[in-house]
PDB file of N, H, CA, C and O in Angstrom:
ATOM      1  N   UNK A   1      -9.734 -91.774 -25.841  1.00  0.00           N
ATOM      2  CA  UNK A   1      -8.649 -92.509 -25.224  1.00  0.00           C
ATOM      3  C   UNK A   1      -9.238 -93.604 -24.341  1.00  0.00           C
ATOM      4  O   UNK A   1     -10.338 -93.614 -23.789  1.00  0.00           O
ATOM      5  N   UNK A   2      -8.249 -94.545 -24.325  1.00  0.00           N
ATOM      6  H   UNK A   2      -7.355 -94.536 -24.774  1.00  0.00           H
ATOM      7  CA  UNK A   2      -8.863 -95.726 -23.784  1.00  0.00           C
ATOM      8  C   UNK A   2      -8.250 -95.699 -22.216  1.00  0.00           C
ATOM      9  O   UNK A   2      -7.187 -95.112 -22.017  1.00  0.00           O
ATOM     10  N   UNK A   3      -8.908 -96.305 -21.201  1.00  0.00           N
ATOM     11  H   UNK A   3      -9.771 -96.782 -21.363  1.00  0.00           H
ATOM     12  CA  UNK A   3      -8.379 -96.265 -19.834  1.00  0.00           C
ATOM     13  C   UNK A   3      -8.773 -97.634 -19.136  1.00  0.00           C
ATOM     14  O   UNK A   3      -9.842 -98.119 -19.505  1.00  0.00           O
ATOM     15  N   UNK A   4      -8.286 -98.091 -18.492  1.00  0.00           N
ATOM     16  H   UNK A   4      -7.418 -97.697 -18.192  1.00  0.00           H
ATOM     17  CA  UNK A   4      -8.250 -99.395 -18.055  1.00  0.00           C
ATOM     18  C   UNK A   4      -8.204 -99.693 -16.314  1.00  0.00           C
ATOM     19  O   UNK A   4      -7.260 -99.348 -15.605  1.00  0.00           O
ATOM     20  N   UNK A   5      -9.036-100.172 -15.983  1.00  0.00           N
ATOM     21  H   UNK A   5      -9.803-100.452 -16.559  1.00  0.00           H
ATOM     22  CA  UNK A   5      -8.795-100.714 -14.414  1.00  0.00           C
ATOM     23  C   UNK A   5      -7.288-100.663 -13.785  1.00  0.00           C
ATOM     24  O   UNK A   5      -6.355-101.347 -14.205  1.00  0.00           O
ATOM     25  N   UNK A   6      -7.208 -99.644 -12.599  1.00  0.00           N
ATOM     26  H   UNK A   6      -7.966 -99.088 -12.258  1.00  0.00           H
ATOM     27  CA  UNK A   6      -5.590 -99.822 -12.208  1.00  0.00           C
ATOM     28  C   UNK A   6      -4.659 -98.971 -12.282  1.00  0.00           C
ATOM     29  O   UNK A   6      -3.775 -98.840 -11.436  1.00  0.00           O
ATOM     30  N   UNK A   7      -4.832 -98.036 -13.748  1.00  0.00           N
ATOM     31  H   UNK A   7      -5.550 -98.143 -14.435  1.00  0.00           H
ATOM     32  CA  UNK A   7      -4.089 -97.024 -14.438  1.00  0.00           C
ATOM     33  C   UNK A   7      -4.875 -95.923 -13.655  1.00  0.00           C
ATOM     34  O   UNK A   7      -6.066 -95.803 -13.366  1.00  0.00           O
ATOM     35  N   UNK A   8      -3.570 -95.035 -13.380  1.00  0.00           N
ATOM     36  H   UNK A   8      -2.603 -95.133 -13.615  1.00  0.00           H
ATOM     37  CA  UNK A   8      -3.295 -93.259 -12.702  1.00  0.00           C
ATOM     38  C   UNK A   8      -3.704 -92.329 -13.746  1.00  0.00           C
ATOM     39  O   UNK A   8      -3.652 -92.398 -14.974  1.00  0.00           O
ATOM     40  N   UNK A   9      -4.150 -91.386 -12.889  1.00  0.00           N
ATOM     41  H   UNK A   9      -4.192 -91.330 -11.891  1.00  0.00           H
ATOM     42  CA  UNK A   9      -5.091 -90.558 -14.398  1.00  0.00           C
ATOM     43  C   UNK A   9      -5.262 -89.681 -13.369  1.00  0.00           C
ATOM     44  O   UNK A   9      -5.691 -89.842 -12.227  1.00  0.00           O
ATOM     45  N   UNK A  10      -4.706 -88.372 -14.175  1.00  0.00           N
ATOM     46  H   UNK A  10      -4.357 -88.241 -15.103  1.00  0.00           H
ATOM     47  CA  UNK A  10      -5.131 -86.778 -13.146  1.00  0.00           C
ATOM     48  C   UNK A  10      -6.219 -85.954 -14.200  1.00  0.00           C
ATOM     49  O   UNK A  10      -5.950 -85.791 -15.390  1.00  0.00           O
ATOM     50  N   UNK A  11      -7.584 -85.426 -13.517  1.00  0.00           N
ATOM     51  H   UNK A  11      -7.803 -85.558 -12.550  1.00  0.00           H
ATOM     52  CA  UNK A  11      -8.209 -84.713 -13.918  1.00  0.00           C
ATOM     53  C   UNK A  11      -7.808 -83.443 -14.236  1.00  0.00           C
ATOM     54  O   UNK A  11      -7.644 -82.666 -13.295  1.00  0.00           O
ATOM     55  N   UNK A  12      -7.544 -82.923 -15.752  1.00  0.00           N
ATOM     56  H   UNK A  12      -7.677 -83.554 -16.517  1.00  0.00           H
ATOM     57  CA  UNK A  12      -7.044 -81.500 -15.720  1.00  0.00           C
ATOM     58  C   UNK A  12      -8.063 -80.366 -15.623  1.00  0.00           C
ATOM     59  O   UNK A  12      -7.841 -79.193 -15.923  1.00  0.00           O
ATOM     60  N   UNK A  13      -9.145 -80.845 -15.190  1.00  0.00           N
ATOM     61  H   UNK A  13      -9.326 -81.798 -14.947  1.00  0.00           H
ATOM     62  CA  UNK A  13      -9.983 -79.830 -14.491  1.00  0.00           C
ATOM     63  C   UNK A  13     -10.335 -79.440 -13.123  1.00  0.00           C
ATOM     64  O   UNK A  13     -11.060 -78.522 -12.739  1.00  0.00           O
ATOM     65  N   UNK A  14      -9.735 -80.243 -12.521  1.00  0.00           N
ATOM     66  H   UNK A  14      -9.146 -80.989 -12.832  1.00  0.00           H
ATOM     67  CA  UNK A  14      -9.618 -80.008 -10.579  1.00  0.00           C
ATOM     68  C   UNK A  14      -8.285 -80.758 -10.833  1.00  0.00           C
ATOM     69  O   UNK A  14      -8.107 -81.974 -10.904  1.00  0.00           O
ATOM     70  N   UNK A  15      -7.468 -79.835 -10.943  1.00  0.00           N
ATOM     71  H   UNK A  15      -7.612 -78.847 -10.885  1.00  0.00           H
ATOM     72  CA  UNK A  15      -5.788 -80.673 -10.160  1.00  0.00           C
ATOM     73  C   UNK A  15      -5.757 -80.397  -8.795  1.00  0.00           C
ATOM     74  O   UNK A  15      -4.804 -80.946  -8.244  1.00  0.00           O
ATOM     75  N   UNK A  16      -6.556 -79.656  -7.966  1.00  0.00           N
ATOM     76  H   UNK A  16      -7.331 -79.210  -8.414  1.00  0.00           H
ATOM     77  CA  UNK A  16      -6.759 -80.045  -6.623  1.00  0.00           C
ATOM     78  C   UNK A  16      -6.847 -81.301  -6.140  1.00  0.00           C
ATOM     79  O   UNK A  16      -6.135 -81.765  -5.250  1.00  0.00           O
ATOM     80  N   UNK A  17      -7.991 -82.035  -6.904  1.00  0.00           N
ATOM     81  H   UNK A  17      -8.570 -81.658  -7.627  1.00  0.00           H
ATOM     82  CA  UNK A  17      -7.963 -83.380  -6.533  1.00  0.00           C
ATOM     83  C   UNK A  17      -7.051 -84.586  -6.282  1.00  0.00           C
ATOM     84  O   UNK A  17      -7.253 -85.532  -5.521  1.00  0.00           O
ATOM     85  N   UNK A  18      -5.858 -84.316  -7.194  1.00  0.00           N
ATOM     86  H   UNK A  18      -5.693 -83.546  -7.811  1.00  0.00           H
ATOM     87  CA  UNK A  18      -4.421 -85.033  -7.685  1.00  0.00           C
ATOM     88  C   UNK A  18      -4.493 -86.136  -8.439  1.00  0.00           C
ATOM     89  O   UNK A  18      -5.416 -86.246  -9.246  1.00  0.00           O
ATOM     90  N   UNK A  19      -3.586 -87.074  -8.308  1.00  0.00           N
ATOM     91  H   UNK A  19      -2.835 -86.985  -7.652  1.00  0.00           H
ATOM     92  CA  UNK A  19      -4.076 -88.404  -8.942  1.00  0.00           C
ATOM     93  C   UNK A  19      -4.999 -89.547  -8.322  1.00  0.00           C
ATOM     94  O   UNK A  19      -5.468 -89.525  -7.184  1.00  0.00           O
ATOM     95  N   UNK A  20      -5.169 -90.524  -9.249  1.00  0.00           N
ATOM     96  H   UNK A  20      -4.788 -90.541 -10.174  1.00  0.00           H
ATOM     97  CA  UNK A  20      -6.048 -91.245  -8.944  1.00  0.00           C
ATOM     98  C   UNK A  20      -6.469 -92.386  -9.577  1.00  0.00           C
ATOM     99  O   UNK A  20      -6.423 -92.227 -10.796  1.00  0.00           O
ATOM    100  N   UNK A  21      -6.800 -93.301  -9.303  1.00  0.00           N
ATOM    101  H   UNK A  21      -6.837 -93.431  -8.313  1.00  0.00           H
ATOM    102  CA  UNK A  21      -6.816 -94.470  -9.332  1.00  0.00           C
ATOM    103  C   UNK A  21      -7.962 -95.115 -10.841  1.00  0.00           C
ATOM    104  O   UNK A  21      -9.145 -94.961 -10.541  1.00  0.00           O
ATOM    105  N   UNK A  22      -7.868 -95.427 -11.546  1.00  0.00           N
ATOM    106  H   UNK A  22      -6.906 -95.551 -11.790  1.00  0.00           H
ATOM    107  CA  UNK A  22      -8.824 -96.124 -12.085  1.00  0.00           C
ATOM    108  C   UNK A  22      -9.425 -97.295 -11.574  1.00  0.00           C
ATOM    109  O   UNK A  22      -8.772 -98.332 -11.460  1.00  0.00           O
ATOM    110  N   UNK A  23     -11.064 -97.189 -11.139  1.00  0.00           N
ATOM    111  H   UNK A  23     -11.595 -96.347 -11.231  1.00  0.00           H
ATOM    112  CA  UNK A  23     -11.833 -98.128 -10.711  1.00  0.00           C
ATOM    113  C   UNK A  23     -12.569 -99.395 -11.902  1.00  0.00           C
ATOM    114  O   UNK A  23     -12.475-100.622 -11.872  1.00  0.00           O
ATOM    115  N   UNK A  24     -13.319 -98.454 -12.917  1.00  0.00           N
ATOM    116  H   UNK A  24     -13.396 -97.457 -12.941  1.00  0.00           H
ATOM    117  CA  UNK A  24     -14.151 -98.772 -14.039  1.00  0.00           C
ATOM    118  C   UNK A  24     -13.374 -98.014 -15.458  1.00  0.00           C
ATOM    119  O   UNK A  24     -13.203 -96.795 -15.434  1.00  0.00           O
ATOM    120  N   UNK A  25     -13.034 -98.640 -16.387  1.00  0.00           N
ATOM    121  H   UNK A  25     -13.174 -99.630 -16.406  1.00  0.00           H
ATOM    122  CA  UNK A  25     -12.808 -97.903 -17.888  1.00  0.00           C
ATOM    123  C   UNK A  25     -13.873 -98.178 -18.292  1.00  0.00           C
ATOM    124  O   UNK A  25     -14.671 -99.070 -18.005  1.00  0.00           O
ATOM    125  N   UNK A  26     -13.879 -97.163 -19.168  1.00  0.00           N
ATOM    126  H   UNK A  26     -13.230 -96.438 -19.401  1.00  0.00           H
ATOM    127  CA  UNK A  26     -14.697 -96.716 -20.405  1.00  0.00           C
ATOM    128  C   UNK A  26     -16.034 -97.792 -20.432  1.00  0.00           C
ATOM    129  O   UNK A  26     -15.988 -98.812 -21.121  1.00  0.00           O
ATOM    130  N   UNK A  27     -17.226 -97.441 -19.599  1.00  0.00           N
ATOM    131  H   UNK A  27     -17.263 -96.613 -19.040  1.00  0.00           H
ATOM    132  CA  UNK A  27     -18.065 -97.658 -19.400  1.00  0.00           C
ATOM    133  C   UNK A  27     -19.458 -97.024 -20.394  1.00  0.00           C
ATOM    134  O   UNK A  27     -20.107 -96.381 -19.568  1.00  0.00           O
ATOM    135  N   UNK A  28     -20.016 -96.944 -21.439  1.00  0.00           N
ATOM    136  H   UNK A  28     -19.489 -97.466 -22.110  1.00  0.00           H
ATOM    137  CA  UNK A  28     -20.688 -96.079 -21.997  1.00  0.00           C
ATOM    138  C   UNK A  28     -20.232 -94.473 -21.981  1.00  0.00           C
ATOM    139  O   UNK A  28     -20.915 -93.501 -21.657  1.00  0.00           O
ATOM    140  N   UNK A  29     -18.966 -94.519 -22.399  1.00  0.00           N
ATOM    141  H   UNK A  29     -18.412 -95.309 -22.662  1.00  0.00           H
ATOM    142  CA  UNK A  29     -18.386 -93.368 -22.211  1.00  0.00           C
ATOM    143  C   UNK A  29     -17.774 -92.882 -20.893  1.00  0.00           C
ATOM    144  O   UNK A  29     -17.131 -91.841 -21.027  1.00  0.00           O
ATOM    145  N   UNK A  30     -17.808 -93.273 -19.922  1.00  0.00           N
ATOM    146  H   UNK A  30     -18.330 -94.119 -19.813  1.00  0.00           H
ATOM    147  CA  UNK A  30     -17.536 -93.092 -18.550  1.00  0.00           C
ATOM    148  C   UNK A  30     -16.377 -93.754 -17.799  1.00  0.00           C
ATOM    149  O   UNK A  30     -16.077 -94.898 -18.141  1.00  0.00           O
ATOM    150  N   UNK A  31     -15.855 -93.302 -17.046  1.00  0.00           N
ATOM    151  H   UNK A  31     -16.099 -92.373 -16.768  1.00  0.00           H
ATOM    152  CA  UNK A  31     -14.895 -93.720 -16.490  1.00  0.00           C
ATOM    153  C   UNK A  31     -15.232 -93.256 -14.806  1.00  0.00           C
ATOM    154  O   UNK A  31     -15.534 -92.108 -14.481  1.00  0.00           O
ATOM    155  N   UNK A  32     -15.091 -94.537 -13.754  1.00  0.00           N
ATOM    156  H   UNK A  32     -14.846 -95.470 -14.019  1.00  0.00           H
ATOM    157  CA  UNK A  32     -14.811 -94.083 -12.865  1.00  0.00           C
ATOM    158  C   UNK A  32     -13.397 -94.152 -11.887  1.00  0.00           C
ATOM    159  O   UNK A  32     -12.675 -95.117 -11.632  1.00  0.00           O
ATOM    160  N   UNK A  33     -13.323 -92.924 -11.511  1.00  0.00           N
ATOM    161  H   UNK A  33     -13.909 -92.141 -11.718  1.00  0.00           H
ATOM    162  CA  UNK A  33     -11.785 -93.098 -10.427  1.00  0.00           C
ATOM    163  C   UNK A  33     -11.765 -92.748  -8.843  1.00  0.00           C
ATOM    164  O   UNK A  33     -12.395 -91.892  -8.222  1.00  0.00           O
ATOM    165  N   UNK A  34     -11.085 -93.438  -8.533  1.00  0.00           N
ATOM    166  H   UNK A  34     -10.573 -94.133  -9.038  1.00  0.00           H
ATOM    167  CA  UNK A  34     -10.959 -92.710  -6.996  1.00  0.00           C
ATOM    168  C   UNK A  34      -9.556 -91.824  -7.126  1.00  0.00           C
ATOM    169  O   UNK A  34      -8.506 -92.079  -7.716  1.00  0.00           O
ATOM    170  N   UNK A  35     -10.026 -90.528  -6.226  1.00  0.00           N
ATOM    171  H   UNK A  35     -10.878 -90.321  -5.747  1.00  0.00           H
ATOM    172  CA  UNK A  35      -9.088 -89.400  -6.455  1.00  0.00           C
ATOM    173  C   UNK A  35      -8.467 -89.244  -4.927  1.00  0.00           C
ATOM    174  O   UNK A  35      -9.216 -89.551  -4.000  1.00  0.00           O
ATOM    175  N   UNK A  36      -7.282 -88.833  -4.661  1.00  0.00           N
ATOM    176  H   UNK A  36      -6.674 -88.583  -5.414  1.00  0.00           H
ATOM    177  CA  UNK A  36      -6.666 -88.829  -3.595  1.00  0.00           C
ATOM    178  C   UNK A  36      -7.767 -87.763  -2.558  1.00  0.00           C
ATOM    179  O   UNK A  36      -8.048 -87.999  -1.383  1.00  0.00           O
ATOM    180  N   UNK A  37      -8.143 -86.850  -3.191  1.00  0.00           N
ATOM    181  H   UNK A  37      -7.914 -86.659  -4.146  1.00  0.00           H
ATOM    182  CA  UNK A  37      -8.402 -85.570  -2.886  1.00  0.00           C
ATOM    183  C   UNK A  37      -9.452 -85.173  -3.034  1.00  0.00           C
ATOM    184  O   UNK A  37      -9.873 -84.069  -2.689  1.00  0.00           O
ATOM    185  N   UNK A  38     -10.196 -86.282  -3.734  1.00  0.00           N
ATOM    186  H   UNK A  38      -9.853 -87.179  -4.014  1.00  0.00           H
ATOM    187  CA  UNK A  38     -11.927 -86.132  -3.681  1.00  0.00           C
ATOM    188  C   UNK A  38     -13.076 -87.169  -3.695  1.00  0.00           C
ATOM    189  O   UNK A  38     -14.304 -87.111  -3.770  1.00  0.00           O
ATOM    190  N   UNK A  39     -11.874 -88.422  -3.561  1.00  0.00           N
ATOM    191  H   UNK A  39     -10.877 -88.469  -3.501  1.00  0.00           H
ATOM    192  CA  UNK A  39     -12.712 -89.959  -3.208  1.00  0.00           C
ATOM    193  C   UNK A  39     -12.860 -90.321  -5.032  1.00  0.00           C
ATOM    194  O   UNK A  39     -12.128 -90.192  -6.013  1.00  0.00           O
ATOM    195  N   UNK A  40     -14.162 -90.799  -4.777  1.00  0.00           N
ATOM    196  H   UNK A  40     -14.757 -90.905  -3.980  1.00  0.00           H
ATOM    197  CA  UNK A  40     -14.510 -91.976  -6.100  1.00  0.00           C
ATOM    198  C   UNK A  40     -15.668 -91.317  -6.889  1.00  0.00           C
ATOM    199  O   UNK A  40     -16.857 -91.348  -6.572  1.00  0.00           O
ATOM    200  N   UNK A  41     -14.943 -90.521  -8.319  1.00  0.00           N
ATOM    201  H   UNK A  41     -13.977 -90.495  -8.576  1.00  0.00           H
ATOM    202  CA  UNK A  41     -16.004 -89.952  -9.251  1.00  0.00           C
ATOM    203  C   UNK A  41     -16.575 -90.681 -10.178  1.00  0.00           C
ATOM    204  O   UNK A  41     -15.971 -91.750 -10.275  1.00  0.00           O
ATOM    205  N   UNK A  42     -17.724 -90.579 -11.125  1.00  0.00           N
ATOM    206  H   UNK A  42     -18.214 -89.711 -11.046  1.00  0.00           H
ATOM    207  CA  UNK A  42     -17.535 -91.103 -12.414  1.00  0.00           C
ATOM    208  C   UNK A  42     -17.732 -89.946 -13.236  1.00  0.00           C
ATOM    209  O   UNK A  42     -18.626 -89.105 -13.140  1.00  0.00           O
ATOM    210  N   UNK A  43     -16.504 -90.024 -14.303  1.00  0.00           N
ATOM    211  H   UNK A  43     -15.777 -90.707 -14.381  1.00  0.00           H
ATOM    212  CA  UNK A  43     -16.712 -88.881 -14.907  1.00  0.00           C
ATOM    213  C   UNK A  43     -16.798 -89.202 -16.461  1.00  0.00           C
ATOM    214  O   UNK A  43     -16.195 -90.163 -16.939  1.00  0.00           O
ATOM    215  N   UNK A  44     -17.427 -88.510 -17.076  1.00  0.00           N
ATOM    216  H   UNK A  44     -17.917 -87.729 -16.688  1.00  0.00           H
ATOM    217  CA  UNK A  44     -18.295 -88.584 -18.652  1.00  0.00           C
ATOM    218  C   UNK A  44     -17.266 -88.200 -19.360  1.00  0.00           C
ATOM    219  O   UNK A  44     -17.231 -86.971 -19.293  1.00  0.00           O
ATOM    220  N   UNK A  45     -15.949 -88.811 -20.350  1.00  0.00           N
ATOM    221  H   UNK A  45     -15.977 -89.809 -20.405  1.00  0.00           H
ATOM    222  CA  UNK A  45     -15.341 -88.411 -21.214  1.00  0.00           C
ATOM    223  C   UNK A  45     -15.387 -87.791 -21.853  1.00  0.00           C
ATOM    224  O   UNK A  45     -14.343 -87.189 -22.104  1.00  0.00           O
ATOM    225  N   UNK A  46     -16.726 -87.420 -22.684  1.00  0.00           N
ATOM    226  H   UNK A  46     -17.574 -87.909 -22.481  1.00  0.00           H
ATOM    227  CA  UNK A  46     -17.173 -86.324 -23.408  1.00  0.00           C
ATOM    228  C   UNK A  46     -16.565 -85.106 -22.973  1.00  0.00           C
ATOM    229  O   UNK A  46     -15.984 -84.396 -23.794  1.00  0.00           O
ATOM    230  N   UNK A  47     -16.645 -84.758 -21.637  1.00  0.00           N
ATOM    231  H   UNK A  47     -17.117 -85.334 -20.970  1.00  0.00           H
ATOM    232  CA  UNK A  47     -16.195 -83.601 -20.690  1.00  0.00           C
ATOM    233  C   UNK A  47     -15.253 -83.635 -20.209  1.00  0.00           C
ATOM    234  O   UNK A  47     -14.323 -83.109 -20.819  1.00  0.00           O
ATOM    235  N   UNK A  48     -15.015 -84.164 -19.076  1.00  0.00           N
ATOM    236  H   UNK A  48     -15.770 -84.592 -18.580  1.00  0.00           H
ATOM    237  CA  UNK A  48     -13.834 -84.973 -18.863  1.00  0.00           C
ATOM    238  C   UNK A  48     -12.061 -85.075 -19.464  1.00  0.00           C
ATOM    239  O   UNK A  48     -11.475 -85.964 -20.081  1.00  0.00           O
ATOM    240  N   UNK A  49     -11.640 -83.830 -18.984  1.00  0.00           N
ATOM    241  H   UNK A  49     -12.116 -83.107 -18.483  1.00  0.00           H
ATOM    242  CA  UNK A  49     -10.006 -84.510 -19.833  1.00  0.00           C
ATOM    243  C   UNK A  49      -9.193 -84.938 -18.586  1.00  0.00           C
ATOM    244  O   UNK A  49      -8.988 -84.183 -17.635  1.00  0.00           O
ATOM    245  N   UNK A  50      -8.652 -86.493 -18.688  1.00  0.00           N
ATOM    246  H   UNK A  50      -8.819 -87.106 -19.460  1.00  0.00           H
ATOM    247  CA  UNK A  50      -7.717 -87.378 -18.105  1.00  0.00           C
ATOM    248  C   UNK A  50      -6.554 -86.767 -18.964  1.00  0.00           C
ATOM    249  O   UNK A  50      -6.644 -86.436 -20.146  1.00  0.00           O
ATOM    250  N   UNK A  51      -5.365 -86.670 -18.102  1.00  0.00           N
ATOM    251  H   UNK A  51      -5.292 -86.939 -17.141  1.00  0.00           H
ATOM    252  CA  UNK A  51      -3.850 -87.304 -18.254  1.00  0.00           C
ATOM    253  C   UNK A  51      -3.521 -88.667 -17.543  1.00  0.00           C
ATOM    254  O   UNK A  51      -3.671 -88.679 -16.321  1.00  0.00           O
ATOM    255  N   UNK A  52      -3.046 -89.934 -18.221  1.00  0.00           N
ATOM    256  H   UNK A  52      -2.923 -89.924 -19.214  1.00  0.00           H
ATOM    257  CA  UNK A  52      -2.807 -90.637 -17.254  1.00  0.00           C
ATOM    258  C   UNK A  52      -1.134 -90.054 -17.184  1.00  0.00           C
ATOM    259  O   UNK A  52      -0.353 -89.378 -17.852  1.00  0.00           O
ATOM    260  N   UNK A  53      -1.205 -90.976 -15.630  1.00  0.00           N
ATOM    261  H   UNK A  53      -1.839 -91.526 -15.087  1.00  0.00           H
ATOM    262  CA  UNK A  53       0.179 -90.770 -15.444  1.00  0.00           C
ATOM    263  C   UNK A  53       0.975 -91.844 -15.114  1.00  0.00           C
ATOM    264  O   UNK A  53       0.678 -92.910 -14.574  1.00  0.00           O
ATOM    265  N   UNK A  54       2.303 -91.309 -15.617  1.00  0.00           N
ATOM    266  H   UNK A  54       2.545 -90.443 -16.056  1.00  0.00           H
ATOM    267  CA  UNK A  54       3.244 -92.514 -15.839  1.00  0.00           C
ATOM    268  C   UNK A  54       4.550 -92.241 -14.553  1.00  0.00           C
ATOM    269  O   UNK A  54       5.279 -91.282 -14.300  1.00  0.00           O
ATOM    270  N   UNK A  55       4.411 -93.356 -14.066  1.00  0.00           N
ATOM    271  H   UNK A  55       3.818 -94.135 -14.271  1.00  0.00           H
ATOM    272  CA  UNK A  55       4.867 -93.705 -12.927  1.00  0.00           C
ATOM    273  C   UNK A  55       6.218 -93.835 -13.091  1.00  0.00           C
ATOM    274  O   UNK A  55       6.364 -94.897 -13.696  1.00  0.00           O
ATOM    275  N   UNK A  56       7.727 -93.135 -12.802  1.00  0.00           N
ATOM    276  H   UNK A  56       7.608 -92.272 -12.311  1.00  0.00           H
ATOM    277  CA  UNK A  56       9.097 -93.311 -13.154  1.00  0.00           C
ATOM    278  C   UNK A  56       9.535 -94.266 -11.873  1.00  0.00           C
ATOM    279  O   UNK A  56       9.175 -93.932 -10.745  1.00  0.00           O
ATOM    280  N   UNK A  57      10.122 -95.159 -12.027  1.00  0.00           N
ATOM    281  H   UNK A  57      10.414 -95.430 -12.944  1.00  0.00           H
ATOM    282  CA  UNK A  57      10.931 -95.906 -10.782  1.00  0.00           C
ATOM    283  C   UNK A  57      12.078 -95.575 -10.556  1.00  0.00           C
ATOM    284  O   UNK A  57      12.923 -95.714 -11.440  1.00  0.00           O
ATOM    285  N   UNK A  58      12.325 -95.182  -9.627  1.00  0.00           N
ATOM    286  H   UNK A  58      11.639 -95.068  -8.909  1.00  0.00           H
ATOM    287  CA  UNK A  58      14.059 -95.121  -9.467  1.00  0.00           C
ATOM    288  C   UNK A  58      15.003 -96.030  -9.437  1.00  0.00           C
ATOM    289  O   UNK A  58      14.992 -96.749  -8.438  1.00  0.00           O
ATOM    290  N   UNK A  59      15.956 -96.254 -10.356  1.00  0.00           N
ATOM    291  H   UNK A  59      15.965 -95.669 -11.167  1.00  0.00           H
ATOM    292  CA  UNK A  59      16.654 -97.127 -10.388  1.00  0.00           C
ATOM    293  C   UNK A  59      18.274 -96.851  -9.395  1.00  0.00           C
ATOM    294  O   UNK A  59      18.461 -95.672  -9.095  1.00  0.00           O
ATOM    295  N   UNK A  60      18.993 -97.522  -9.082  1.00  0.00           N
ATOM    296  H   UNK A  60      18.840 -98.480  -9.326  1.00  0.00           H
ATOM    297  CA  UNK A  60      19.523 -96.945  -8.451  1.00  0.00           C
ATOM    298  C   UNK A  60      21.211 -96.961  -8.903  1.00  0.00           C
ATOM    299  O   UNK A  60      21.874 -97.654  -9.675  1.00  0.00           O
ATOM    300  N   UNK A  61      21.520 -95.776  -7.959  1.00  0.00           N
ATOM    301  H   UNK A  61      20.982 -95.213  -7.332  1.00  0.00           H
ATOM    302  CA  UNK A  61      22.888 -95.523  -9.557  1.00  0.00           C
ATOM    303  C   UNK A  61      24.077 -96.740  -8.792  1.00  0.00           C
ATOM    304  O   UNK A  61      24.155 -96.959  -7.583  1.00  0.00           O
ATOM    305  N   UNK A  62      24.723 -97.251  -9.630  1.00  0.00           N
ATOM    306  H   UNK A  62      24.659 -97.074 -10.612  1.00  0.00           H
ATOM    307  CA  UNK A  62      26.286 -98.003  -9.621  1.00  0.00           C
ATOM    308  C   UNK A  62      27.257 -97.303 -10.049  1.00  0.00           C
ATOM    309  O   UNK A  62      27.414 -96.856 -11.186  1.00  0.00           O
ATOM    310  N   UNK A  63      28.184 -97.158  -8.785  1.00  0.00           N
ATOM    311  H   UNK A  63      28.056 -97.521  -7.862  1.00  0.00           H
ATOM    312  CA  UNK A  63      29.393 -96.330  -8.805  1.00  0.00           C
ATOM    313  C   UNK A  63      30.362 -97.381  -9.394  1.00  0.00           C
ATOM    314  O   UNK A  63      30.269 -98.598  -9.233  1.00  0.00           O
ATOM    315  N   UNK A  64      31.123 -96.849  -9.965  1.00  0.00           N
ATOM    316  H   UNK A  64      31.198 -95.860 -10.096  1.00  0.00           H
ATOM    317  CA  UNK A  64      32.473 -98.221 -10.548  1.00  0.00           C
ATOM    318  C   UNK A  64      33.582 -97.332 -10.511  1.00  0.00           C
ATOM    319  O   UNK A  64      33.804 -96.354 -11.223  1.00  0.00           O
ATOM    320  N   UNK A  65      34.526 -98.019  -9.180  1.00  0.00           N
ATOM    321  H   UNK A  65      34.345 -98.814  -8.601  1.00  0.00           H
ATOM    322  CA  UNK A  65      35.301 -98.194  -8.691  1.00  0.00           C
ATOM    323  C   UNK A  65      36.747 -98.532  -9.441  1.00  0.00           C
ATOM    324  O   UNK A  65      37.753 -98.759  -8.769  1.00  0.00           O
TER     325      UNK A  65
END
């Protein structure tokens, strides 16, 4: 999977850590992120399983009158 500068991505091997930031994509296999909960890793895809995550906005509701 491809990951890109910017994009949210939770490690499903420490969800302690939470989400986190993409710094570097796919670098010789590598990706680095900063994690709320454990600062700035680089972690080896090979090993490594990312979820990114997708950000919902709240839209806001219209009552009609």
């Amino acid at each position: 999977m491809e990951y890109s500068q910017g994009e949210r991505v939770r490690f499903l091997g420490k969800p302690e850590w939470g989400s986190g930031f993409v710094q570097k994509g796919n670098f010789n296999g590598k990706v680095t992120v900063s994690f709320q909960g454990a600062g700035t890793k680089t972690l080896d895809l090979k090993y490594a399983k990312l979820m990114k995550v997708i950000e919902r906005r709240k839209v806001p509701r219209i009552t009609l009158l």
